[in-house]
C-alpha positions in Angstrom: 0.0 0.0 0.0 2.7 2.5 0.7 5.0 1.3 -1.6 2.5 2.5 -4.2 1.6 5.6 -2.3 5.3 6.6 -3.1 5.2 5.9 -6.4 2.0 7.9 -6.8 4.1 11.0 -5.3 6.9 10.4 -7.4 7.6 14.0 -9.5 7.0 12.6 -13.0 3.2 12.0 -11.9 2.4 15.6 -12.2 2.9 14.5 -16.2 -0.4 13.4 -18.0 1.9 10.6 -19.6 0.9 6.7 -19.3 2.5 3.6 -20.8 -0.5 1.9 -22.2 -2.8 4.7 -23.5 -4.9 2.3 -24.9 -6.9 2.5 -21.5 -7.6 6.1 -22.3 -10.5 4.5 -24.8 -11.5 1.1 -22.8 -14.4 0.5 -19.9 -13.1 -1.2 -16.8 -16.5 -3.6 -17.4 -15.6 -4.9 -21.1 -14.5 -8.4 -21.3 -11.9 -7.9 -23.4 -9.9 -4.9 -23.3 -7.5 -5.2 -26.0 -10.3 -3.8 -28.8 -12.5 -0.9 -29.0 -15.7 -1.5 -27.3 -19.0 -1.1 -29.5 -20.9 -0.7 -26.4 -18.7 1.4 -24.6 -18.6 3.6 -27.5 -22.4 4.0 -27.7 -22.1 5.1 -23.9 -19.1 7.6 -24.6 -21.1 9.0 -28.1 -25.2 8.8 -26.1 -23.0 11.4 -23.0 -21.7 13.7 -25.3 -24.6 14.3 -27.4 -26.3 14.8 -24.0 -24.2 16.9 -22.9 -23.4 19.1 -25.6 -27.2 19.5 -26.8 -27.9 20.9 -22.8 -24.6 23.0 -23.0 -26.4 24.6 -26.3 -29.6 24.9 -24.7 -27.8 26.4 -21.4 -26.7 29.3 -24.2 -30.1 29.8 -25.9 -31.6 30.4 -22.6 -30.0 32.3 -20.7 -31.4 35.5 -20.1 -27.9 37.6 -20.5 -26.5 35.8 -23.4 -23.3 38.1 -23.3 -22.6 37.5 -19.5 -22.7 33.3 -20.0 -19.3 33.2 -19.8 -18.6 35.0 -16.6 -20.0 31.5 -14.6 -18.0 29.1 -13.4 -21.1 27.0 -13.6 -20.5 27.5 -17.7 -16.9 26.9 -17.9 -17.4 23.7 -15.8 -20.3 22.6 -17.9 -18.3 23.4 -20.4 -15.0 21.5 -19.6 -17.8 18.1 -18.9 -18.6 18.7 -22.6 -14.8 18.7 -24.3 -13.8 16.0 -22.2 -16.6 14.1 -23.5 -16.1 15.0 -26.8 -12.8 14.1 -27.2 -13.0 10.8 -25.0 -15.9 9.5 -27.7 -13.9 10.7 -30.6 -11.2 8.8 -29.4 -13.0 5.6 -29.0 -14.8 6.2 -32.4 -11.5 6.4 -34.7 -9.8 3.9 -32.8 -13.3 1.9 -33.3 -13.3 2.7 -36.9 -9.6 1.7 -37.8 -9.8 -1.5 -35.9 -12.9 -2.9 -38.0 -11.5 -1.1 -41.3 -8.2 -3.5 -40.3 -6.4 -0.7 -39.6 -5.2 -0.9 -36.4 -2.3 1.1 -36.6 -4.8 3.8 -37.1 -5.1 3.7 -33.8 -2.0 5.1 -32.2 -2.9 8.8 -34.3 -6.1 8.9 -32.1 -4.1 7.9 -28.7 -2.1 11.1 -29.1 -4.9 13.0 -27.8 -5.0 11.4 -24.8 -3.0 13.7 -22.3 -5.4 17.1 -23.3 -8.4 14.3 -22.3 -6.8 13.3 -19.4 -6.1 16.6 -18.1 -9.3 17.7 -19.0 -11.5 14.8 -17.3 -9.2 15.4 -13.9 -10.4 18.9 -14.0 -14.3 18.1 -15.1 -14.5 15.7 -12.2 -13.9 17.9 -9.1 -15.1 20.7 -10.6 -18.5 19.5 -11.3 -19.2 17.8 -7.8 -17.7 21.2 -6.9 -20.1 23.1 -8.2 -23.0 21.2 -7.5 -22.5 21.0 -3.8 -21.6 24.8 -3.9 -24.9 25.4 -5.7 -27.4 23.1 -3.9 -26.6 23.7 -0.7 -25.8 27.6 -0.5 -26.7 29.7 -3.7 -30.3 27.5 -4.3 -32.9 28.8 -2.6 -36.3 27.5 -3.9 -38.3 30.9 -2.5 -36.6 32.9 -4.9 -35.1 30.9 -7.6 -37.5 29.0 -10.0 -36.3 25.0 -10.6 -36.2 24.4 -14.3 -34.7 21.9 -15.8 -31.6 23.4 -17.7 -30.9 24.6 -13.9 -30.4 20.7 -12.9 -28.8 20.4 -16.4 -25.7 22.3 -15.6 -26.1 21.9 -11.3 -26.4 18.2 -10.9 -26.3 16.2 -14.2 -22.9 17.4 -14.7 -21.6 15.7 -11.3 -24.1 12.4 -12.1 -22.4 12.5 -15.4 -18.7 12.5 -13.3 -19.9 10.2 -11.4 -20.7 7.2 -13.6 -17.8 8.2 -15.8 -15.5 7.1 -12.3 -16.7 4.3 -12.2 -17.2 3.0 -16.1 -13.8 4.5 -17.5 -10.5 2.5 -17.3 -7.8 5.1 -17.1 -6.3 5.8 -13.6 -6.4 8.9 -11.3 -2.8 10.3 -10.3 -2.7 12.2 -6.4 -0.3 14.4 -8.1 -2.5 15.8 -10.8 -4.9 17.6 -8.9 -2.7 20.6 -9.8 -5.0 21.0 -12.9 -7.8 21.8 -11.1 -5.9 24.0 -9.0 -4.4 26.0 -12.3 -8.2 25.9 -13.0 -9.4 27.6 -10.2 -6.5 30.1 -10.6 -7.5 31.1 -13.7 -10.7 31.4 -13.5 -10.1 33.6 -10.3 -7.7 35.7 -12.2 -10.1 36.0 -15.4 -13.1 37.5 -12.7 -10.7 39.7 -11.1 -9.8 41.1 -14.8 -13.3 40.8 -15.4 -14.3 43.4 -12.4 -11.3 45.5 -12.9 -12.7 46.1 -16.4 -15.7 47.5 -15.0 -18.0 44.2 -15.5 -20.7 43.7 -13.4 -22.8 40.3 -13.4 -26.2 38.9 -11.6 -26.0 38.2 -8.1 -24.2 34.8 -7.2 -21.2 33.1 -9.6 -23.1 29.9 -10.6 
């Protein structure tokens, strides 16, 4: 146990770098994990459609258009939705190749893999982040109507997180939640620009 507590503080693990990238487009539940998954890649393509059609609709109806990206709530959203993205287009070329018998295809689409990574270890925290945040302080049903693009971007973003834990086959590295971190830094730095400038937004961040 400690021995690999070490290793997981060992400097190098700050890198998004693994030796078998190929888990960065297999499920922990397939069988066999040495080919593309057909119905992990109907999960990885049904999420991001959901989540990219709600992150439209999260645009189209907001009231101040020009203020949507001054939220956190939108920039996590947002970060859910690229991570997604790029984790199904993954799967779907390395899919492709491998029935085209192309499987040195593959390898072109595993170069993407450290922005994914990187990506899906800031998505995580932040969207559990911002649900709890939301929920539990900002929410308050007297004065705020509950609509359903609200639980869009509040709490199906941390459900999302959450079943991607536990369906996804790549690792999580101690040492990497300095991404979130540099996250949170620049979004604090962007909204201290963004005051500076003069800009003023609705009462509450999320």
């Amino acid at each position: 146990m400690f021995g690999n507590l070490w290793s997981q503080l060992s400097l190098k693990n700050f890198l998004a770098k693994h030796d078998n990238p190929y888990v960065f487009i297999s499920s922990q539940w397939q069988n066999d994990k040495s080919v593309p998954n057909g119905k992990y890649l109907i999960y990885r393509i049904t999420v991001t459609i959901y989540l990219f059609l709600t992150w439209l609709l999260s645009i189209v109806l907001d009231n101040v258009v020009d203020k949507w990206p001054i939220y956190l709530t939108n920039w996590g959203y947002t970060t859910c939705t690229l991570q997604s993205l790029l984790a199904s287009l993954m799967l779907l070329g390395s899919y492709v190749s491998m029935r085209r018998g192309k499987g040195e295809l593959i390898k072109t689409f595993w170069k993407a893999y450290p922005v994914y990574w990187i990506l899906n270890t800031i998505a995580t925290p932040t969207a559990f982040g911002i649900t709890t945040i939301y929920w539990s302080i900002i929410y308050d049903p007297k004065k705020m109507n509950f609509t359903a693009i609200n639980f869009f971007v509040h709490g199906s973003n941390s459900l999302v997180m959450f079943f991607d834990v536990w369906i996804v086959c790549h690792p999580i590295k101690l040492l990497h939640f300095i991404y979130p971190i540099i996250f949170g830094v620049f979004y604090v730095s962007f909204s201290a620009v963004y005051f500076v400038a003069g800009g003023t937004a609705s009462p509450g961040w999320f």
